[in-house]
N, C-alpha and C positions, 0 to 999 in steps of 0.2 A: 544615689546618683550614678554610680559606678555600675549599678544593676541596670539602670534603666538605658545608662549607654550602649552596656552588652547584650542586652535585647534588642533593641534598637540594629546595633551591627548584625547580629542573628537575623533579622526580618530583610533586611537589605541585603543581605550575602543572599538567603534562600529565593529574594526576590531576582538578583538577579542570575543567579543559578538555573532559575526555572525561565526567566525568559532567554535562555541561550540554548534551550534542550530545539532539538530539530530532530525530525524524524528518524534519522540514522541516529538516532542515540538511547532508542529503544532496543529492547531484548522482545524477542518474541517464541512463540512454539511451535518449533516445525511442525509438519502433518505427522512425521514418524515419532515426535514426542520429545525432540530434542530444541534444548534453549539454543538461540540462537541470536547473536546482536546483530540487528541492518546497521550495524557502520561497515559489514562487508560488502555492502552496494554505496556507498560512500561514490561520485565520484562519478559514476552513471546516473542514468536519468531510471527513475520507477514508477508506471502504473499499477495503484493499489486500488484490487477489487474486491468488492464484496460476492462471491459467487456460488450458486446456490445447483446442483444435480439435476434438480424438476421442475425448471422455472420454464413458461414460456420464450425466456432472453437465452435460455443456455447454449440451446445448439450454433443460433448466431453469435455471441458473445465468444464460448470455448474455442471456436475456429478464426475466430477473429484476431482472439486472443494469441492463440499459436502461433498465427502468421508473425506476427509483429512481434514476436519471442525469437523465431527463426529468423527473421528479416535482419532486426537490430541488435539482437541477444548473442552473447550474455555479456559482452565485455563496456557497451555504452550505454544497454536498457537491459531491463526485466520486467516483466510481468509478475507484481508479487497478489496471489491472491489469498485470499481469506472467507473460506467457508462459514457463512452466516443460514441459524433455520429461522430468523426470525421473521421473515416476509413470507406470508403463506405457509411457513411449514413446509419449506421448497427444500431444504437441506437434511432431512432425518437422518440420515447415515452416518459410520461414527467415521473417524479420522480415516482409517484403515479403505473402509469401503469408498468414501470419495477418492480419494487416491486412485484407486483401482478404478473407479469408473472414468476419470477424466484422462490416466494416461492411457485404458482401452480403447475409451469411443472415440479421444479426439491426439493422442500422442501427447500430451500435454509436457512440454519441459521446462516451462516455466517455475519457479519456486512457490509450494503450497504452504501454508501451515494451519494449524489446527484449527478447528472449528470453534467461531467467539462468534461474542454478542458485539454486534457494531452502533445499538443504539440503545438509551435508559440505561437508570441506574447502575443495572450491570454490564455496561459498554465496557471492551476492552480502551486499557490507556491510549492506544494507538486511532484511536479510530475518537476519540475524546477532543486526542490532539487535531487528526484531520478535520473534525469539523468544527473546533477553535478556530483554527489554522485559515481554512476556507470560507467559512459561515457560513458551511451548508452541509446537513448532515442527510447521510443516506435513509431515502423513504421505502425504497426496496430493492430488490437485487442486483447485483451489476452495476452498483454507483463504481464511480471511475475517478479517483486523485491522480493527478500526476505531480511528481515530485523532483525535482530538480539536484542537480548533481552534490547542493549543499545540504538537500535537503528542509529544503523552502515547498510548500506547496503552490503549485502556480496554477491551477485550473481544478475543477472539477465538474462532473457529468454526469447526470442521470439514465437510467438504463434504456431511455427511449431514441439515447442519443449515441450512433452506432460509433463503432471503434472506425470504420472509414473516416467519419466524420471529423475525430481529433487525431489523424495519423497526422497530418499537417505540425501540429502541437511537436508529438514527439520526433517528427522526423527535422523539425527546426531544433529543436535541444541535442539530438545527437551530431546535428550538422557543426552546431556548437562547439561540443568535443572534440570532434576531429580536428575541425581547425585551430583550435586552441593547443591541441599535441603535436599537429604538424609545425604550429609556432613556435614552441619550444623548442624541436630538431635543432 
């Protein structure tokens, strides 16, 4: 009896353990190979991309992306992307080299990290969660979650749906912030 109670407690602790994880409470890998947990974006708002070197979406997408890095970034948003080859085979390059390409061709200063799989069996955890989260998982490069300052997912977008398009989204969630810290004063 006494076993079946502390399993019982075990199934219910880990249940709800797992239903409290949020996005900031992942670890991930930078590009440069270093672990890193987004609870240091805790607080700001984040678009998380799937982003691929040789996609037809790139060139529009990277400069799109930047703008909205410089505009809002870093202290209410960031752009967190994530290097995926799984759509076309759009990404070959190793960590090292996407790097190099996105801060040459487009200044990129948004946060990169290492190149995952964001869909099937070997999907990274994060991208698992995002399309838990959303119920909608990425079909090819450039899918777009935006993520909220508790790190809730509140939207997400497919790559035919340009960054103009959900600037509105984020530029409402940073308006958020501000006025919520100017409350506080």
């Amino acid at each position: 009896m006494l076993l079946i109670l502390f399993t019982l407690l075990l199934v219910v602790s880990s249940f709800l353990e797992a239903k409290q994880k949020d996005f900031y409470t992942f670890k991930v890998v930078n590009i440069r190979g270093k672990l890193v947990s987004l609870e240091k974006y805790r607080g700001s708002v984040s678009l998380v991309v799937n982003v691929a070197s040789e996609c037809g979406f790139t060139d529009e997408h990277y400069k799109e992306l930047q703008e909205l890095q410089r505009n809002y970034g870093p202290y209410h948003f960031n752009v967190l992307a994530f290097p995926c080859n799984q759509f076309g085979q759009q990404e070959p390059g190793s960590d090292k080299e996407i790097e190099s390409f996105a801060r040459r061709v487009y200044s990129v200063s948004f946060p990169m990290f290492s190149k995952i799989a964001v869909v099937g069996t070997g999907a990274n955890n994060i991208y698992k969660y995002l399309a838990e989260s959303s119920g909608k998982e990425p079909d090819w490069n450039f899918w777009k979650y935006l993520v909220d300052t508790n790190g809730k997912v509140v939207n997400s977008w497919g790559p035919s749906v340009s960054i103009r398009e959900i600037r509105p989204y984020i530029s409402d969630l940073v308006r958020q912030i501000i006025l919520k810290k100017k409350d506080e004063l």
